[in-house]
N, C-alpha and C positions, 0 to 999 in steps of 0.2 A: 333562407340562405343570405350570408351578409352582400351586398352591394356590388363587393369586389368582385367576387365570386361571378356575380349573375350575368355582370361586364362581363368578364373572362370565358365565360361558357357560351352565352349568346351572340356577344359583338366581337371581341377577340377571334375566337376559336368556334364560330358557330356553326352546327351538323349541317353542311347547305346541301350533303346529297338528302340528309333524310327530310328537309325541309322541302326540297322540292318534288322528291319520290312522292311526298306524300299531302301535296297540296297546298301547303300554308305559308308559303312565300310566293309573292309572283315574280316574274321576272325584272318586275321594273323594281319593286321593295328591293329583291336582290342586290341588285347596283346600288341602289341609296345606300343598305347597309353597307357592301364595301367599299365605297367613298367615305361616309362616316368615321369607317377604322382608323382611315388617315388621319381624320382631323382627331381623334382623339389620343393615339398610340404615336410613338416616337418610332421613327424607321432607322434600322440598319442601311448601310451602304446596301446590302442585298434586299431589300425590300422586304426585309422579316421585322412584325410589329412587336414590340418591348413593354415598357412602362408607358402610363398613362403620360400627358402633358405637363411637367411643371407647370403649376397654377391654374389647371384644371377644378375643377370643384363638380361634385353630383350631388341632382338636388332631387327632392321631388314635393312637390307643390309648395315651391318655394323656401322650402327647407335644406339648409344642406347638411348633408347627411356626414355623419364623423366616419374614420375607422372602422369596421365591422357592425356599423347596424343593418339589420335586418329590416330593407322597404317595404311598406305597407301593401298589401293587394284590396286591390279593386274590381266594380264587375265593368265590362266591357260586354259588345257585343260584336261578333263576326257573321256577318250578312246577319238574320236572324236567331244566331245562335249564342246565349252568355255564355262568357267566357272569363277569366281570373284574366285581369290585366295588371303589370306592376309599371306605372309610368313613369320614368327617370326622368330627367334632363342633363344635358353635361353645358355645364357654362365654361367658355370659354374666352371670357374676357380680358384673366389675367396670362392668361398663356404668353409668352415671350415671345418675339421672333426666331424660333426652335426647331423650325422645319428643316430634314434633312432632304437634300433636292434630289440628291442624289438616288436616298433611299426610296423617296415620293413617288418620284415618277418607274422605279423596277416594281414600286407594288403594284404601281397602279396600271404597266402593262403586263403583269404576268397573273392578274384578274381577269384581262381580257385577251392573254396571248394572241387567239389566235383569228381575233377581232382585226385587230392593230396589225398584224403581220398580214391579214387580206387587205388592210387598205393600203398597206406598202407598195404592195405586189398589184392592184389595182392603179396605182397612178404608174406607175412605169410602165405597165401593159397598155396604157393611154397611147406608146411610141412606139413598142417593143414587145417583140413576139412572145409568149409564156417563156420558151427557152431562152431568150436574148436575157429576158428579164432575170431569171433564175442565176443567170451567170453574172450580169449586173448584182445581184443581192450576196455574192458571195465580197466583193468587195476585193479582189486580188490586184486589181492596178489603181494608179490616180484619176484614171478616164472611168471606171468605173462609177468609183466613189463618187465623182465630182456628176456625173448622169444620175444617181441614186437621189444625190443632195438636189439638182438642181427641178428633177422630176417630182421629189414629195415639195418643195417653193414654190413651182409651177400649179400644184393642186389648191395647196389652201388660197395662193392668194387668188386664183381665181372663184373660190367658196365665196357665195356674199359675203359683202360687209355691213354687218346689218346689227339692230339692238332687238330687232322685235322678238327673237328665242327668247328673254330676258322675260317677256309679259307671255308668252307660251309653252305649252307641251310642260316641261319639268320647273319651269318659271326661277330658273336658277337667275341670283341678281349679276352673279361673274364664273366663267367658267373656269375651270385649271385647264391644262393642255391637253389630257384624255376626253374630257365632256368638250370638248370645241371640235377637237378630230371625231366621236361621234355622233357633235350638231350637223359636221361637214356633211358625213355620211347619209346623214336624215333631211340630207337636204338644205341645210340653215349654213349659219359660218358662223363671222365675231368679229370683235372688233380689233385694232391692232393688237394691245396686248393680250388678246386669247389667240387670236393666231398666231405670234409668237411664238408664246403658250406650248400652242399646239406642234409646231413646227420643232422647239426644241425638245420636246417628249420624245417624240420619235425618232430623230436622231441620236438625242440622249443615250436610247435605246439601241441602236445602231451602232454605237463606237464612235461617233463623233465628240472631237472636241470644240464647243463653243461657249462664246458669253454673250450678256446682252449690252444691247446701245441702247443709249436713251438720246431722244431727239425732238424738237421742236420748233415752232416758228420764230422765228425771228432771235433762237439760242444762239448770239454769235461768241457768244465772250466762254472763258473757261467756266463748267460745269461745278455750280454751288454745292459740292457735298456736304461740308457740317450743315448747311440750311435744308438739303433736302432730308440727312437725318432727322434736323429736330421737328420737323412738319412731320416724321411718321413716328413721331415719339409724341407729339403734340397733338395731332390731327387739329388743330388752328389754322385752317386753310382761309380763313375770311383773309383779304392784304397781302397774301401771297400770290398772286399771280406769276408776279415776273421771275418765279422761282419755279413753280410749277408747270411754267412751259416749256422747261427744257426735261418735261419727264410726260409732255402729254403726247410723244411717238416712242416707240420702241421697233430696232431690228435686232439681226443678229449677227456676232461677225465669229466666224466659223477657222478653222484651224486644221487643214489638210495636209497632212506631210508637208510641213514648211509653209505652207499659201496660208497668206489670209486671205478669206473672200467676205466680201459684205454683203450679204443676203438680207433684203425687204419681201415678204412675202403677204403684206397686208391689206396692199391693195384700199380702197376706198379713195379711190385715184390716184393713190400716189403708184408713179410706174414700177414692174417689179425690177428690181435689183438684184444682177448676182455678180458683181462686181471684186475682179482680183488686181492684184499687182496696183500697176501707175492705174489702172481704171478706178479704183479705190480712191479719188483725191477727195471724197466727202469726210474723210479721215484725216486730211491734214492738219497740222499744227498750225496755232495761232500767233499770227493775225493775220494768217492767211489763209482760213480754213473756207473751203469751197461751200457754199451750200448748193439743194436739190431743189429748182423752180415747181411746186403741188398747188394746182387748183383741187380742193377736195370739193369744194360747193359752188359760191359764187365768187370768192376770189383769192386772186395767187396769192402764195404765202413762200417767205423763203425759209427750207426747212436746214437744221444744220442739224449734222450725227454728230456723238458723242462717246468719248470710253469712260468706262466709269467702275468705280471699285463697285463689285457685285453685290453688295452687300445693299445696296440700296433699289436697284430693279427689284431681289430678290424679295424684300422686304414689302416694296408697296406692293407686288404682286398677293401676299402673303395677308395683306391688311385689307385689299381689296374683295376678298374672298369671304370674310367675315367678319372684322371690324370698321367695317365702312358702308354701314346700312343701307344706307342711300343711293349706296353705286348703280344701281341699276340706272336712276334717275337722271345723275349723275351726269353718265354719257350721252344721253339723248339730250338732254337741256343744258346744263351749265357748260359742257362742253361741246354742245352744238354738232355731235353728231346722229342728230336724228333716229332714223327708227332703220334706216335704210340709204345708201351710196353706191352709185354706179356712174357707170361714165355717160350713162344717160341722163340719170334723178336722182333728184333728192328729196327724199321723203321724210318729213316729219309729222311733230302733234302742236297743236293750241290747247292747254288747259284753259278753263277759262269758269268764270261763276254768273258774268251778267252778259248779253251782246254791247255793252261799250266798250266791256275789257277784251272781247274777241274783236271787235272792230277796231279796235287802237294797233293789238299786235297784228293783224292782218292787216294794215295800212302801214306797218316796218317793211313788211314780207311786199309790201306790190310796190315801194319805192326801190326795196332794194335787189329786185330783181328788174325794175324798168330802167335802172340806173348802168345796168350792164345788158340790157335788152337782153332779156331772159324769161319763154313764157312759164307763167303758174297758172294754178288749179288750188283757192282754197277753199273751204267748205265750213262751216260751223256743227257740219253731221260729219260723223266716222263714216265714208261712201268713197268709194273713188267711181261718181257718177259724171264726171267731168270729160272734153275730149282727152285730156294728157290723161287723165286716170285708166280711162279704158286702153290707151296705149301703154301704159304702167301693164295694164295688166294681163295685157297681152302677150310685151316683151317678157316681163317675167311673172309666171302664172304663179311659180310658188310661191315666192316673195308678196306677192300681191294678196293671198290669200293669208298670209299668216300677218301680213300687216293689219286687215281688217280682224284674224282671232285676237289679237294683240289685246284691246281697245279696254277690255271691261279691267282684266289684271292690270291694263297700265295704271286706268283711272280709279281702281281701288288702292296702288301706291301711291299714286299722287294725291289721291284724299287722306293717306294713312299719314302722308308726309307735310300737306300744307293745309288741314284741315277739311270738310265735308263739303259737299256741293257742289264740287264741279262737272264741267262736261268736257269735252276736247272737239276738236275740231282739226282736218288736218292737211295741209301744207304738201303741194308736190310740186316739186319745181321742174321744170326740164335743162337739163346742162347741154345736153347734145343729140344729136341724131339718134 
């Protein structure tokens, strides 16, 4: 059977009752394959999958394969038993920024209808009686809507904000908005832009209209578009900084029968926002545009929102997902949000190859926390054997326990990425009470 075909039958349009009637899918393959679909198939506005990707290619064992050839089989085995295996690959490097967002997120909750429609209905029962809630989810007034909205902001941003999902369980390096809303549920979160992410999925879904901000430290001037275009056309991020920090925060500013509101729902200290009318002056025009005072670790930053043609949140969110290998690493080190953030701690990693190079970076770490008298706990063992650590993991038992699964997939990416032999060591700071 040619190529096309086996796509079409298996990934496309594949028999998932009789796969799972009859054993040979598990539950978790299930979800891979339809997250996959997305990345390979073009969505309709209704979340119906089309043609492959423009500049997609299918290969197999590094061959890629033309029009109608028929892939070679192979044996495989399943637990103990051979099996015909035929093993593809879809490369996706040349693929455009093609994603229909619209379409993305109706596939990708009417996969898990009725997943996403309990978490709905789970944060608003957080306030609201099963019947309040019911009548809340019909949506017929603006006090409604505006308690729906403000009820799924309240959820995620209190979800950690954390990277450690990233070296855990499905070791995804960036989530979309479905896989962050079901980290939320499994206990985990993400970091700003998956919670985003996740926050606009769901109302997406809902009938809201929204777009994204992009925001940053110290972004006081107007927002660089052609520069941050040609950085996601270029990915030449070395010397860019002062360009790239007006895209290292993302909120959302939402559109309710006439209100704009500006909903932050990311948390990692910065406070939640659900800001309408004159509350809104993080939105003001320039050169008088207000910024947000965020201590996210050890010190304030001032943060300024931004509106911005869609076309560039959408995009680096789109590159992040797949052509931005590194991202996982990414967040935890060059952009310095650790592994984990609360209004308590802040928890990171030391990679490191010799004890000089771990005792240089842990002698940054104890000036720059005695400099704002601030206690740590660092360790050259993955342990939180320390006082703060036991309090770490006390305060938060899950957090604390997936920090330590983290350790072996962090430091196999960071050996994959800056060469073999390292170890980690790791950083917990105390911010507060």
């Amino acid at each position: 059977m040619p190529w096309e075909r086996l796509l079409d039958k298996y990934l496309k349009n594949p028999p998932i009752e009789q796969l799972c009637e009859q054993r040979r899918i598990t539950p978790e393959s299930l979800q891979n394959l339809l997250a996959i679909q997305d990345l390979v198939y073009v969505s309709d506005d209704n979340g119906r999958l089309h043609d492959i990707f423009t500049g997609a290619t299918t290969k197999q064992q590094s061959r890629t394969l033309a029009p109608g050839v028929v892939p070679v089989t192979g044996a495989g085995l399943a637990g103990d038993t051979e099996v015909s295996v035929i093993d593809l690959a879809i490369d996706r490097m040349n693929v455009s920024y093609a994603r229909n967002w619209v379409g993305f997120h109706k596939s990708r909750w009417s996969k898990n209808e009725t997943v996403f429609v309990g978490f709905v209905r789970s944060a608003l029962e957080r306030y609201h009686s099963p019947a309040e809630a019911g009548v809340i989810l019909e949506q017929k007034s603006l006090n409604a809507k505006l308690t729906l909205l403000r009820a799924l902001a309240e959820r995620i941003w209190e979800a950690d904000f954390e990277s450690y999902s990233r070296f855990t369980g499905q070791k995804l390096i960036f989530k979309s908005g479905d896989e962050t809303v079901r980290n939320i549920m499994d206990g985990g979160g993400g970091v700003c832009s998956e919670k985003v992410q996740a926050l606009k999925f769901l109302t997406d879904n809902l009938g809201y209209e929204s777009e994204y901000l992009l925001a940053g430290p110290n972004a006081n001037r107007p927002i660089p578009e052609e520069k941050l275009r040609e950085l996601l056309s270029t990915f030449e991020f070395e010397f860019s900084k002062r360009y790239m920090r007006y895209w290292q925060h993302m909120a959302l500013l939402y559109r309710v029968e006439g209100r704009e509101i500006l909903v932050d729902a990311t948390n990692g200290n910065i406070p939640f926002l659900f800001l309408a009318g004159d509350e809104a002056k993080l939105l003001g025009e320039y050169p008088g545009k207000e910024p947000l005072a965020v201590r996210m670790s050890l010190h304030e930053e001032a943060f300024y929102y931004h509106r911005v043609s869609q076309d560039i949140p959408e995009n680096l969110l789109f590159a992040l997902e797949g052509w931005i290998p590194e991202a996982d690493l990414i967040q935890v080190f060059e952009n310095e949000l650790g592994l984990f953030i609360s209004k308590g701690y802040f928890v990171t990693a030391i990679p490191y190859k010799t004890q000089s190079e771990f005792q240089r970076v842990e002698r940054q770490y104890k000036s720059a926390c005695e400099k704002v008298g601030m206690q740590y706990a660092i360790s050259d063992g993955w342990d939180l054997d320390s006082e703060i650590g036991g309090q770490f993991a006390k305060k938060h038992p899950f957090a604390s326990n997936q920090v330590l699964a983290s350790h072996q997939h962090l430091l196999s990416r960071y050996n994959e990425s800056e060469g073999p032999g390292h170890q980690a060591g790791l950083v917990l700071i105390k911010l507060g009470a």
